[in-house]
N, CA, C and O atoms as a GROMACS GRO file, in nm:
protein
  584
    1UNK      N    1   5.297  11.581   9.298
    1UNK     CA    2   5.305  11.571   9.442
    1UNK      C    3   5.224  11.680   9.510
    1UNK      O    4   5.222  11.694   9.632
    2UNK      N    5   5.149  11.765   9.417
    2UNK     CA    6   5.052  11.835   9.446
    2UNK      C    7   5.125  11.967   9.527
    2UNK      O    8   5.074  12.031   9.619
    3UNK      N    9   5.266  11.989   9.461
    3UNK     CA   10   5.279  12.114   9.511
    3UNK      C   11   5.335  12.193   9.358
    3UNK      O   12   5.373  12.134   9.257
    4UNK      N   13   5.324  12.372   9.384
    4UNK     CA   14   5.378  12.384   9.224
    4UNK      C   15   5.565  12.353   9.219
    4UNK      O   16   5.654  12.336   9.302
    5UNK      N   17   5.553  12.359   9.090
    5UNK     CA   18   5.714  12.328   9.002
    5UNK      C   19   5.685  12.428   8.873
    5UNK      O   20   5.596  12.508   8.845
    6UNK      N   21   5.787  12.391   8.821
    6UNK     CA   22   5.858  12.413   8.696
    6UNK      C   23   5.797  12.352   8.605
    6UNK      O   24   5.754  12.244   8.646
    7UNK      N   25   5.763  12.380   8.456
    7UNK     CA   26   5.780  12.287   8.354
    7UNK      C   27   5.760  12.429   8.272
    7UNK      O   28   5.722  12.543   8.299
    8UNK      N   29   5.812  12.347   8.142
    8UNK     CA   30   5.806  12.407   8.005
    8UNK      C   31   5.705  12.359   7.896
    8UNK      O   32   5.720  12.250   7.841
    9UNK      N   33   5.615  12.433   7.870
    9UNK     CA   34   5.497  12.412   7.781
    9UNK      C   35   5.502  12.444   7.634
    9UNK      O   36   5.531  12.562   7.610
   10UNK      N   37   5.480  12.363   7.528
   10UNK     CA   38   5.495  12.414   7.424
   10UNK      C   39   5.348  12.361   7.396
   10UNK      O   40   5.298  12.272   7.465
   11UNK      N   41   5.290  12.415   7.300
   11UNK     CA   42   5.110  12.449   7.207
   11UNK      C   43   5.134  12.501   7.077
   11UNK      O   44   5.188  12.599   7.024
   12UNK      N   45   5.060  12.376   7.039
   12UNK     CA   46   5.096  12.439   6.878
   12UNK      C   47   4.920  12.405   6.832
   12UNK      O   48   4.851  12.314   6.878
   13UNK      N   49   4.880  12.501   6.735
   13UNK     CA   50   4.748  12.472   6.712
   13UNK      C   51   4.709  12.349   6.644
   13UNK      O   52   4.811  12.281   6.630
   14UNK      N   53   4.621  12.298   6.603
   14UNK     CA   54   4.597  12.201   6.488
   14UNK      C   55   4.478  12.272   6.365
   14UNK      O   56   4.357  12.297   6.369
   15UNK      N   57   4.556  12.281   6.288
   15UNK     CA   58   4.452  12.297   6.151
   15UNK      C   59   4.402  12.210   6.054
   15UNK      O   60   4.461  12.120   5.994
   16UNK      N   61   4.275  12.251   6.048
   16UNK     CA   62   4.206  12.197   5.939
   16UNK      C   63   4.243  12.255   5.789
   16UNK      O   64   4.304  12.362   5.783
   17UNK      N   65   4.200  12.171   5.642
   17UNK     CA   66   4.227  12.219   5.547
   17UNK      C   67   4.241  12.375   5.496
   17UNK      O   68   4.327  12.428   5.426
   18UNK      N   69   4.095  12.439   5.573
   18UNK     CA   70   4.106  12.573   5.558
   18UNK      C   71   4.195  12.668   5.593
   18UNK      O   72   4.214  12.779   5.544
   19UNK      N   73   4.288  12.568   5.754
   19UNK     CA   74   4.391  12.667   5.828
   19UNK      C   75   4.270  12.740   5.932
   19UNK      O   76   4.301  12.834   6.006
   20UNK      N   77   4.187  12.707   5.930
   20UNK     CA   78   4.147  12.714   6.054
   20UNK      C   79   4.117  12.654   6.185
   20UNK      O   80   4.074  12.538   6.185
   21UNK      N   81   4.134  12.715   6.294
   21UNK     CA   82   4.182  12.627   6.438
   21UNK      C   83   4.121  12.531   6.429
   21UNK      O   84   4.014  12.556   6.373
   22UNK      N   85   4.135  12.377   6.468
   22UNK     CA   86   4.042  12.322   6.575
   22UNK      C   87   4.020  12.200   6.657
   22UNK      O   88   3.941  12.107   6.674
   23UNK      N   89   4.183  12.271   6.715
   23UNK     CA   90   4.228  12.187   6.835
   23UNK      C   91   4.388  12.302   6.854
   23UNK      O   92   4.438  12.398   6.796
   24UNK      N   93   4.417  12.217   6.967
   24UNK     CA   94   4.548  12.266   7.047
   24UNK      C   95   4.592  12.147   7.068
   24UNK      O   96   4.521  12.047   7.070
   25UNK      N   97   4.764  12.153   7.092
   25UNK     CA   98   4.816  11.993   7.118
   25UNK      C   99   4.918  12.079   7.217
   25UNK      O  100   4.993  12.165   7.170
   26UNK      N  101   4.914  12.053   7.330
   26UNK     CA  102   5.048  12.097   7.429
   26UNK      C  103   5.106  11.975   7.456
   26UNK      O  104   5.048  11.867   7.467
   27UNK      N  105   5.273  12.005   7.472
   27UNK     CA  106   5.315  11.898   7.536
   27UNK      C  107   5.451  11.968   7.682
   27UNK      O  108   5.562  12.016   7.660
   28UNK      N  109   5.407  11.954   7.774
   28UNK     CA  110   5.487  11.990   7.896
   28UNK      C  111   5.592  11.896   7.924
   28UNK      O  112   5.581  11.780   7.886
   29UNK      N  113   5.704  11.941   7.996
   29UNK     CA  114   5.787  11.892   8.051
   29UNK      C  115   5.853  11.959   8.153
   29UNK      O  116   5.889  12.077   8.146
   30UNK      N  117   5.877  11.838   8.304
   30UNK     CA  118   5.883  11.840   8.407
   30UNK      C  119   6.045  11.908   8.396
   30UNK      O  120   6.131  11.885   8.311
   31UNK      N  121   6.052  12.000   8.514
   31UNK     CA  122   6.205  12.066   8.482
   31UNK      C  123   6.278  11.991   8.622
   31UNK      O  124   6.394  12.017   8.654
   32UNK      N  125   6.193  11.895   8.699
   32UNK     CA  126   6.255  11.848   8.828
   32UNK      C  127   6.266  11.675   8.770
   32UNK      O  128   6.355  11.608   8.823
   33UNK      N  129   6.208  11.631   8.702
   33UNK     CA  130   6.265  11.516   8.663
   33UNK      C  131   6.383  11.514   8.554
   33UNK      O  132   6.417  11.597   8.469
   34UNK      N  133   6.443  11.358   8.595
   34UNK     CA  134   6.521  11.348   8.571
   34UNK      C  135   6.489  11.367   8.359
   34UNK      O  136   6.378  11.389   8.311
   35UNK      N  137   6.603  11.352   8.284
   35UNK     CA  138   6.605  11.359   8.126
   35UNK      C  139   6.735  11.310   8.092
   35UNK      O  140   6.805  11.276   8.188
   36UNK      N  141   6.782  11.298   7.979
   36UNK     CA  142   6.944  11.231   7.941
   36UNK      C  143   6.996  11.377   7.963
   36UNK      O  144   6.988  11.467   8.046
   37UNK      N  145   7.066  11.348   7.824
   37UNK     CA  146   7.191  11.427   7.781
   37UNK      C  147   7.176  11.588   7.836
   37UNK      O  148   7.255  11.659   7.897
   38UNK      N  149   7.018  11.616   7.778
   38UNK     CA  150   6.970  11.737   7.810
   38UNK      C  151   6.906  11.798   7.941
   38UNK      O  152   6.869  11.914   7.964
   39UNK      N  153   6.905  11.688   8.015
   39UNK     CA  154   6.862  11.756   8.158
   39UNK      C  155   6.894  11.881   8.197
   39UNK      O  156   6.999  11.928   8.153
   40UNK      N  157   6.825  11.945   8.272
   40UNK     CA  158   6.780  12.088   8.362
   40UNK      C  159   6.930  12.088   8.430
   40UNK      O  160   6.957  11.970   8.406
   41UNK      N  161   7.034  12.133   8.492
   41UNK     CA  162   7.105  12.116   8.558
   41UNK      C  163   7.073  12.175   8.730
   41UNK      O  164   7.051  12.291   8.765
   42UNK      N  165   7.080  12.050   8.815
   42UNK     CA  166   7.036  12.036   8.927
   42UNK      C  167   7.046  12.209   9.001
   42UNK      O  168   6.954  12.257   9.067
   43UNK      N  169   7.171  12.278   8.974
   43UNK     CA  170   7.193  12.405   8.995
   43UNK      C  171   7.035  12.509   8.969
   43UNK      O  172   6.980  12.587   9.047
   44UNK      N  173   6.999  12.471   8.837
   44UNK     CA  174   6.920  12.542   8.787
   44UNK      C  175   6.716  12.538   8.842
   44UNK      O  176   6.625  12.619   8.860
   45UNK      N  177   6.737  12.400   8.846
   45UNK     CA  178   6.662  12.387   8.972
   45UNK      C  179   6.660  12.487   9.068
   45UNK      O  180   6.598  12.593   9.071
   46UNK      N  181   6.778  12.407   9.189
   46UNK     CA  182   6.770  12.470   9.303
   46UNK      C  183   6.741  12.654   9.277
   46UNK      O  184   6.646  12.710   9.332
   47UNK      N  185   6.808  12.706   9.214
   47UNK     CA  186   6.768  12.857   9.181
   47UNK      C  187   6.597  12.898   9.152
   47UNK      O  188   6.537  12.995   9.198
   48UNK      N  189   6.531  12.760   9.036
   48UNK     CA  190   6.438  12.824   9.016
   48UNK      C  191   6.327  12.789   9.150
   48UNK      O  192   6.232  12.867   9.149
   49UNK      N  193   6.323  12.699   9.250
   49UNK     CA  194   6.304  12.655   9.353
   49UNK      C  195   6.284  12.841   9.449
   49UNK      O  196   6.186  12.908   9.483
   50UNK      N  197   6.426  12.859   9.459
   50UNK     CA  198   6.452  12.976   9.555
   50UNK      C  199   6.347  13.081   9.503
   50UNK      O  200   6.267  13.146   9.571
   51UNK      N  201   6.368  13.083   9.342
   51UNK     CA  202   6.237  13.200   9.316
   51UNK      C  203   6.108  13.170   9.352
   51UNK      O  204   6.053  13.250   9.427
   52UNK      N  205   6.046  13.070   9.314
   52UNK     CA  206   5.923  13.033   9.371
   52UNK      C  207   5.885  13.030   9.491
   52UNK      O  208   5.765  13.031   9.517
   53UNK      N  209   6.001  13.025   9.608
   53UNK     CA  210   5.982  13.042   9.727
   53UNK      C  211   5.998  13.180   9.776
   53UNK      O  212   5.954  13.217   9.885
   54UNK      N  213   6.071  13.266   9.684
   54UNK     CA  214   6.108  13.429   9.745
   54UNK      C  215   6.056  13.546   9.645
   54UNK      O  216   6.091  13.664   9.658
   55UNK      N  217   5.978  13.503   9.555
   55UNK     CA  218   5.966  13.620   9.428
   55UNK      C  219   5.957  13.732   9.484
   55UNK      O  220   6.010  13.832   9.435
   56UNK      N  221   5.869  13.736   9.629
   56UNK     CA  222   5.861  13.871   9.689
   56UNK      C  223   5.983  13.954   9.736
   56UNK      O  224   5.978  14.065   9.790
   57UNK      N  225   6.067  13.899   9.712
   57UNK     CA  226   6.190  13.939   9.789
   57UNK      C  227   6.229  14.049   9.733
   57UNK      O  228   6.268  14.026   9.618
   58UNK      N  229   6.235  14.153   9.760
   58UNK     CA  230   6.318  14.295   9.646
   58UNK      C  231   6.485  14.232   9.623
   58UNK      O  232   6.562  14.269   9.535
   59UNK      N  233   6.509  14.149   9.709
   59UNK     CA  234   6.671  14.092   9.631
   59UNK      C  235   6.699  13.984   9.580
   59UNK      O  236   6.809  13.929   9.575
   60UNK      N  237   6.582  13.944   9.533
   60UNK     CA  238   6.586  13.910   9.441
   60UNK      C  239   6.622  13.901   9.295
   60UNK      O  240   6.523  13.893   9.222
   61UNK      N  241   6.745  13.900   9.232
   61UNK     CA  242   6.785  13.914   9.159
   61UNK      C  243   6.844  13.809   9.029
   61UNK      O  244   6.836  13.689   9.056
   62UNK      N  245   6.895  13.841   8.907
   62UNK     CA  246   6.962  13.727   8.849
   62UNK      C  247   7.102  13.723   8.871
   62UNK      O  248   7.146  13.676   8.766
   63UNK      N  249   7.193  13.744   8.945
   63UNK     CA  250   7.306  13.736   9.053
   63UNK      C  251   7.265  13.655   9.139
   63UNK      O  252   7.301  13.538   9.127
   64UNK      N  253   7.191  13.687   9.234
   64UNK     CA  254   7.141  13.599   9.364
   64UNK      C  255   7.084  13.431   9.318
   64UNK      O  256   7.097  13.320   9.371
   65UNK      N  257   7.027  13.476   9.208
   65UNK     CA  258   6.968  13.353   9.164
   65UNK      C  259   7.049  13.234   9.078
   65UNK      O  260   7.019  13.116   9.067
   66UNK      N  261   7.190  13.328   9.004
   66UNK     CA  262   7.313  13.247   8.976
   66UNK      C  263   7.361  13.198   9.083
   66UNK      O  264   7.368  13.077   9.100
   67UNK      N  265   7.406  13.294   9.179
   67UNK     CA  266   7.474  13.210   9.319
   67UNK      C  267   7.381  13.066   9.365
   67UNK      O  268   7.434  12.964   9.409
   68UNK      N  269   7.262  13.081   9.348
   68UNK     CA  270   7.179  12.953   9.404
   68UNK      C  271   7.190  12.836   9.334
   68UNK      O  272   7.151  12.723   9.362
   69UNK      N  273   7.270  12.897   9.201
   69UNK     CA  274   7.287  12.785   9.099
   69UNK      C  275   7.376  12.778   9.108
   69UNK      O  276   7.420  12.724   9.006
   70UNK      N  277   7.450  12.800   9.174
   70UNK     CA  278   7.661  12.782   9.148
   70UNK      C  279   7.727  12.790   9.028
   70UNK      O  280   7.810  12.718   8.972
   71UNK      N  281   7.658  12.918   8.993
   71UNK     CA  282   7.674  12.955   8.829
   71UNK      C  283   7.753  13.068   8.830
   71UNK      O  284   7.764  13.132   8.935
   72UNK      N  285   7.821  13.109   8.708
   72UNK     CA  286   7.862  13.224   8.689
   72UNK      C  287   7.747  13.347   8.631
   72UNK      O  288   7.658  13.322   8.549
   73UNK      N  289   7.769  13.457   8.683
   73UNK     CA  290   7.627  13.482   8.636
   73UNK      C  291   7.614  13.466   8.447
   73UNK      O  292   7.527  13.395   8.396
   74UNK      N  293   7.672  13.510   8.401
   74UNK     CA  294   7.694  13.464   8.248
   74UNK      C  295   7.657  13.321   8.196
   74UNK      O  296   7.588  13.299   8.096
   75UNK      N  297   7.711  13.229   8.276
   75UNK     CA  298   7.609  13.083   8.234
   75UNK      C  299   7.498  13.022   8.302
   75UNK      O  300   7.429  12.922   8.283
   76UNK      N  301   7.506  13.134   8.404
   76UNK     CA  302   7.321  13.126   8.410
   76UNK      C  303   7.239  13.159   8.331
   76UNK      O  304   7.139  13.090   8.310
   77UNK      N  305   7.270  13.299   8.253
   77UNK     CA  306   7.215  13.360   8.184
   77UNK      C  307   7.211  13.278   8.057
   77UNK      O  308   7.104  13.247   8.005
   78UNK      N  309   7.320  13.246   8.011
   78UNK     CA  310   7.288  13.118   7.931
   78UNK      C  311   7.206  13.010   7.901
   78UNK      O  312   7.175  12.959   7.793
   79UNK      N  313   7.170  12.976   8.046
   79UNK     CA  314   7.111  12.852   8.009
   79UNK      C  315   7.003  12.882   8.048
   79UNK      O  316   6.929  12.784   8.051
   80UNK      N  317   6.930  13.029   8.101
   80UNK     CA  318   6.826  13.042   8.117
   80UNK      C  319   6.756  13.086   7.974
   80UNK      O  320   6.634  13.072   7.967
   81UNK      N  321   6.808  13.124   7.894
   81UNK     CA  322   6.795  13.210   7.768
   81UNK      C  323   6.792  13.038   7.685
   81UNK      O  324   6.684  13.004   7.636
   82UNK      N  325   6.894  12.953   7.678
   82UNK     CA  326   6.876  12.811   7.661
   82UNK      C  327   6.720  12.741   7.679
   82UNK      O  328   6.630  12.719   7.598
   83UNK      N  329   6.732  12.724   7.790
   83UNK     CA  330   6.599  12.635   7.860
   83UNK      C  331   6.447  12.747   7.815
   83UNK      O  332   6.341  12.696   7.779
   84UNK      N  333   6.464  12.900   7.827
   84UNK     CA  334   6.296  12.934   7.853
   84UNK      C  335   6.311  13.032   7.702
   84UNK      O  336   6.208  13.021   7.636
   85UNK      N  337   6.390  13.101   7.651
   85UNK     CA  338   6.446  13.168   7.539
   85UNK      C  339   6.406  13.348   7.577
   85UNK      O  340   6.356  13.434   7.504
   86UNK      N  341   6.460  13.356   7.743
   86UNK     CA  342   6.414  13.497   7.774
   86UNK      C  343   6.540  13.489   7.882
   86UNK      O  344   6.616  13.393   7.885
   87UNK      N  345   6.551  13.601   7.971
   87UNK     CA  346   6.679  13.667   8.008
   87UNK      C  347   6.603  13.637   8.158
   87UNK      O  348   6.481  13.641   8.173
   88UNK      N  349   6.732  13.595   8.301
   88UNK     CA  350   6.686  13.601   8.421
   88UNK      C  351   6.617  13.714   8.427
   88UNK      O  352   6.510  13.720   8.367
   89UNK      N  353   6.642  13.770   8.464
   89UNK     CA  354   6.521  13.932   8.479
   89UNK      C  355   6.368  13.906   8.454
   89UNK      O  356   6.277  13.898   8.537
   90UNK      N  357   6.363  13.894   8.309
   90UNK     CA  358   6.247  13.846   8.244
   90UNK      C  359   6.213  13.709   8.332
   90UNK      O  360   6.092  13.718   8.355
   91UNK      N  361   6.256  13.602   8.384
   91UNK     CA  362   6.191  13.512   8.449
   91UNK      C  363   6.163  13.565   8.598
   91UNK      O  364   6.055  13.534   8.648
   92UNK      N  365   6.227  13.620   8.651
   92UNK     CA  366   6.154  13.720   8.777
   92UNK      C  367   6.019  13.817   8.751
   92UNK      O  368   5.919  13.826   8.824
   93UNK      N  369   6.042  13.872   8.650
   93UNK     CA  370   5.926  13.965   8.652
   93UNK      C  371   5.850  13.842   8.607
   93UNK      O  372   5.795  13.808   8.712
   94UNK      N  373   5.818  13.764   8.525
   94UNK     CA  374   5.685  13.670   8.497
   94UNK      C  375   5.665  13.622   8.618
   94UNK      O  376   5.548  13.628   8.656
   95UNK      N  377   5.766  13.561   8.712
   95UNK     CA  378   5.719  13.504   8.820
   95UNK      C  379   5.622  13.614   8.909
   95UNK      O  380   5.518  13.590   8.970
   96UNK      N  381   5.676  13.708   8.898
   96UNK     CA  382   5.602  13.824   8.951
   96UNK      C  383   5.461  13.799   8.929
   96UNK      O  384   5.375  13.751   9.003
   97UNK      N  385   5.458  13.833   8.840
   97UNK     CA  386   5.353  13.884   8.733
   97UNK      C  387   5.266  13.794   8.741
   97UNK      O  388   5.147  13.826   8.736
   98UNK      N  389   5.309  13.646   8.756
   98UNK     CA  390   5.188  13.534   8.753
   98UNK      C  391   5.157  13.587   8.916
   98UNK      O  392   5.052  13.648   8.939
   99UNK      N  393   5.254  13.561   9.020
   99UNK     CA  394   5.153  13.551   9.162
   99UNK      C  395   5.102  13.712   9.145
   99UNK      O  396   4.991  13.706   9.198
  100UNK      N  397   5.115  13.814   9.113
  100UNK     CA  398   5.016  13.936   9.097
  100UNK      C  399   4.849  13.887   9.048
  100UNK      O  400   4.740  13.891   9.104
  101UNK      N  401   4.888  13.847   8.937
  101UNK     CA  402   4.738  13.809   8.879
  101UNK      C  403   4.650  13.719   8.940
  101UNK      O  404   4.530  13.747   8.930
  102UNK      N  405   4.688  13.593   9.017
  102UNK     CA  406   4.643  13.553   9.097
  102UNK      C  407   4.610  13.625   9.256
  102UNK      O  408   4.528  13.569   9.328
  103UNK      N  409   4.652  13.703   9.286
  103UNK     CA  410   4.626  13.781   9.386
  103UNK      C  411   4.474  13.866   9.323
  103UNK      O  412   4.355  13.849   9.348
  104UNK      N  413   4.528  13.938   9.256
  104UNK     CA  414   4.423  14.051   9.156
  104UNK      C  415   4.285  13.965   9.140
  104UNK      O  416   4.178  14.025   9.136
  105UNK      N  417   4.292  13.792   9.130
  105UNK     CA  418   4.173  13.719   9.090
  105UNK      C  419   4.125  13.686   9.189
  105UNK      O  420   4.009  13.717   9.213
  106UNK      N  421   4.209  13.605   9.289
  106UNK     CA  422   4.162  13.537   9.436
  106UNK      C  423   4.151  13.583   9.557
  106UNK      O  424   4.118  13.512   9.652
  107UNK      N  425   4.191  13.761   9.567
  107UNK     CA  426   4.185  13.824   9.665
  107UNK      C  427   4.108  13.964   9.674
  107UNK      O  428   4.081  14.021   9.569
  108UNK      N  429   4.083  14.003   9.760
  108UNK     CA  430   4.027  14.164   9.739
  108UNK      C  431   4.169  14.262   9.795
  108UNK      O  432   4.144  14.382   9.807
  109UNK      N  433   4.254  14.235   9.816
  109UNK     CA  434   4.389  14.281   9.844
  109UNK      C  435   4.353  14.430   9.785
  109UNK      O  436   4.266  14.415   9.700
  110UNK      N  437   4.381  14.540   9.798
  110UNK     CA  438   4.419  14.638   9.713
  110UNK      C  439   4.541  14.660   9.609
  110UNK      O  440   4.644  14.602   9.644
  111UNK      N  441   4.548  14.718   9.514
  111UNK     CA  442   4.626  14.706   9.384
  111UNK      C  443   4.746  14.734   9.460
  111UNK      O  444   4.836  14.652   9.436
  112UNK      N  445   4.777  14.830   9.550
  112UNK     CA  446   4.903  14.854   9.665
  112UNK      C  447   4.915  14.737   9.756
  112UNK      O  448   5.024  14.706   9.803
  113UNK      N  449   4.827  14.683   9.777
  113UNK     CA  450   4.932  14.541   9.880
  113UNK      C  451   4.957  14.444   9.756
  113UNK      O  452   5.078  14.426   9.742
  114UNK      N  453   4.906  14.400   9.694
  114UNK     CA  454   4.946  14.304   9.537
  114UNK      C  455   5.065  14.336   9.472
  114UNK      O  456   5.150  14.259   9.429
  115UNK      N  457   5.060  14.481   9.468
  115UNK     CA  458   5.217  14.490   9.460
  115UNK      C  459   5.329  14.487   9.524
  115UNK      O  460   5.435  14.457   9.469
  116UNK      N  461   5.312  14.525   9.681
  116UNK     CA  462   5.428  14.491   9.788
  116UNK      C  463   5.413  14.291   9.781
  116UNK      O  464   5.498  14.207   9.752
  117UNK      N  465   5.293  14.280   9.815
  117UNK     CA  466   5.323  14.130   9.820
  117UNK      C  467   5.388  14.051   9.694
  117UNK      O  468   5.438  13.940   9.713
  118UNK      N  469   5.389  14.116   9.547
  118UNK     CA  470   5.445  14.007   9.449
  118UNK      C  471   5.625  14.072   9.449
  118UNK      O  472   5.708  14.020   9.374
  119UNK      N  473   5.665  14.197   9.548
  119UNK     CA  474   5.807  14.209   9.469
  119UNK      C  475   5.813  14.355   9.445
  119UNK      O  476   5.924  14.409   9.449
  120UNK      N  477   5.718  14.418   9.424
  120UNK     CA  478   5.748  14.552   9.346
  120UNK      C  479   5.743  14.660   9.470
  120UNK      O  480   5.685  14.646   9.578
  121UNK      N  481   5.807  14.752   9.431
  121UNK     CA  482   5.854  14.817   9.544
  121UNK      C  483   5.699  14.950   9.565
  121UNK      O  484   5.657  15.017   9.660
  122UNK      N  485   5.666  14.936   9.440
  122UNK     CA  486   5.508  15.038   9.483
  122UNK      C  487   5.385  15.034   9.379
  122UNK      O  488   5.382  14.951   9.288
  123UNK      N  489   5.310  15.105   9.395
  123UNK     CA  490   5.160  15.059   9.329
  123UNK      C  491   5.185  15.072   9.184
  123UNK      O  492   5.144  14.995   9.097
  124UNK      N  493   5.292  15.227   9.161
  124UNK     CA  494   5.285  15.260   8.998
  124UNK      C  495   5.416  15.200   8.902
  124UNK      O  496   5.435  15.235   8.786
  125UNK      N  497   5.509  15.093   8.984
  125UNK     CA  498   5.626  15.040   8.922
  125UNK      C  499   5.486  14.917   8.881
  125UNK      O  500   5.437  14.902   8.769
  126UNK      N  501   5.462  14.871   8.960
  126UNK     CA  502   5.390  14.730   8.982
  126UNK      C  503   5.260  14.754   8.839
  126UNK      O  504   5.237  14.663   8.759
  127UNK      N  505   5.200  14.874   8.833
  127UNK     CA  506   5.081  14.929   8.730
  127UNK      C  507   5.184  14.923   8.608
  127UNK      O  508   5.155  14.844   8.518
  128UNK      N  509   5.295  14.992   8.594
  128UNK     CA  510   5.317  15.007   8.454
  128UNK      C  511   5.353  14.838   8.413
  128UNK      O  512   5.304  14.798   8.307
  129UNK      N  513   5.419  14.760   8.479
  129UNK     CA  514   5.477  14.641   8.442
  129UNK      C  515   5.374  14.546   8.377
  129UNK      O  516   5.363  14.468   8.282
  130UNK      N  517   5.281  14.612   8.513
  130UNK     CA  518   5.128  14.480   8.456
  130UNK      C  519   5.090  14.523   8.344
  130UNK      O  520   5.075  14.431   8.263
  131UNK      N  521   5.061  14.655   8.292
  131UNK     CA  522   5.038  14.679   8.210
  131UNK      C  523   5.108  14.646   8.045
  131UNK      O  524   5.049  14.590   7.952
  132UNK      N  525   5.221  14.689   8.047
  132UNK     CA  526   5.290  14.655   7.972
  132UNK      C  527   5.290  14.479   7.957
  132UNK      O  528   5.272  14.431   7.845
  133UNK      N  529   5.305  14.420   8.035
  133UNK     CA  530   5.259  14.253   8.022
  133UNK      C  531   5.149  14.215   7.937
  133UNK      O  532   5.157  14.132   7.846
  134UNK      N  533   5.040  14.282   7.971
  134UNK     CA  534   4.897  14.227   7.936
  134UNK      C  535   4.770  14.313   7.886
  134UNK      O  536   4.652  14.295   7.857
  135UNK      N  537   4.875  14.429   7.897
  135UNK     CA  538   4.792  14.532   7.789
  135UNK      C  539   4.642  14.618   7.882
  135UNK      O  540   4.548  14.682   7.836
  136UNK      N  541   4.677  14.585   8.013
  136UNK     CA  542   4.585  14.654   8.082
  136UNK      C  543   4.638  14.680   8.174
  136UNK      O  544   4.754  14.639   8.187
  137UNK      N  545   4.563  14.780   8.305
  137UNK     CA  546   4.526  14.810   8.438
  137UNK      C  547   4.553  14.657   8.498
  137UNK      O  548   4.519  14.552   8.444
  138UNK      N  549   4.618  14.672   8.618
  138UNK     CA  550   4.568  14.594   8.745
  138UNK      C  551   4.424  14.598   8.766
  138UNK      O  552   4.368  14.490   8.785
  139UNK      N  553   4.365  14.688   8.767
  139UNK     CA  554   4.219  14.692   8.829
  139UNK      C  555   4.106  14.624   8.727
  139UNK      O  556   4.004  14.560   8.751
  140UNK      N  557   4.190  14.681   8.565
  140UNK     CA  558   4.066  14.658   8.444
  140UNK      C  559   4.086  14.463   8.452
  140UNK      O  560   3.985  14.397   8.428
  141UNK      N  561   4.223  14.387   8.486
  141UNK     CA  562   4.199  14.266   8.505
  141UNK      C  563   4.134  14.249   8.623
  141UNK      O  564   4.096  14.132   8.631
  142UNK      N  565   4.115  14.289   8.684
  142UNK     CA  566   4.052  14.253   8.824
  142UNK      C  567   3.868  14.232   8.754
  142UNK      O  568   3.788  14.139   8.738
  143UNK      N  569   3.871  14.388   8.728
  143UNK     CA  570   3.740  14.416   8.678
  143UNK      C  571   3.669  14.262   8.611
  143UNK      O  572   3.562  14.210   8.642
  144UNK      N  573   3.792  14.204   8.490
  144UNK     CA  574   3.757  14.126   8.398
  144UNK      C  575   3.697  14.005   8.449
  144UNK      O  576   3.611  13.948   8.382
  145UNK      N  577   3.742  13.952   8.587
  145UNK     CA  578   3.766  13.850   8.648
  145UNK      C  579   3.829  13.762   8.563
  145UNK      O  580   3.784  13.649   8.542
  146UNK      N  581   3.947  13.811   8.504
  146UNK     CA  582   4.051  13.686   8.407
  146UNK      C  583   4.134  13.616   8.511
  146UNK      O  584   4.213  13.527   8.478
   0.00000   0.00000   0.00000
């Protein structure tokens, strides 16, 4: 519908006899359509919805983001660790972390507004995180144009 969502991506390589690459096979799935037994629970949605619309928010939290799910925070945490195999927290900071890098690529923003704008409260919380993510500088990805 040409706006973003949710889905879950799995890639697994394809090998040849040698075991070497040569191909990729992904297969995605929609976290807003419907599924049987195993469906997304509509709760979990609406929460991941609220992040995509507020990542910037400093209250943003995995509390706030259980309440959006009418969850306890404990079976949120559950079924977020379920559905992505990482901890709410960890799905905030990636959300972070993706609109950072896109900022860092599509904007001339300075490394200090990229970080107020994705969430982080200043230039050197926002530097160590990126870093630790992706093994560089804010600036050295900028530099890269990745």
């Amino acid at each position: 519908q040409g706006r973003p969502g949710w889905c879950l991506t799995t890639k697994v390589p394809i090998l040849d006899a040698r075991g070497a690459i040569t191909g990729l096979i992904g297969i995605s799935r929609d976290l807003h359509a419907e599924a049987g037994r195993d469906a997304i629970p509509q709760g979990m949605v609406r929460a991941l919805d609220y992040l995509e619309a507020n990542f910037s928010d400093a209250n943003v939290s995995p509390s706030l983001l259980a309440d959006k799910a009418d969850m306890s925070l404990v079976r949120f945490a559950r079924q977020v660790r379920r559905i992505f195999q990482v901890t709410p927290g960890q799905i905030i900071a990636r959300k972070r972390l993706q609109a950072a890098a896109l900022l860092l690529r599509e904007t001339d923003q300075t490394i200090s507004e990229v970080a107020l704008e994705s969430g982080y409260c200043d230039h050197s919380a926002f530097s160590r995180a990126f870093r630790e993510a992706t093994g560089m500088t804010p600036r050295q990805f900028r530099a890269q144009g990745l």
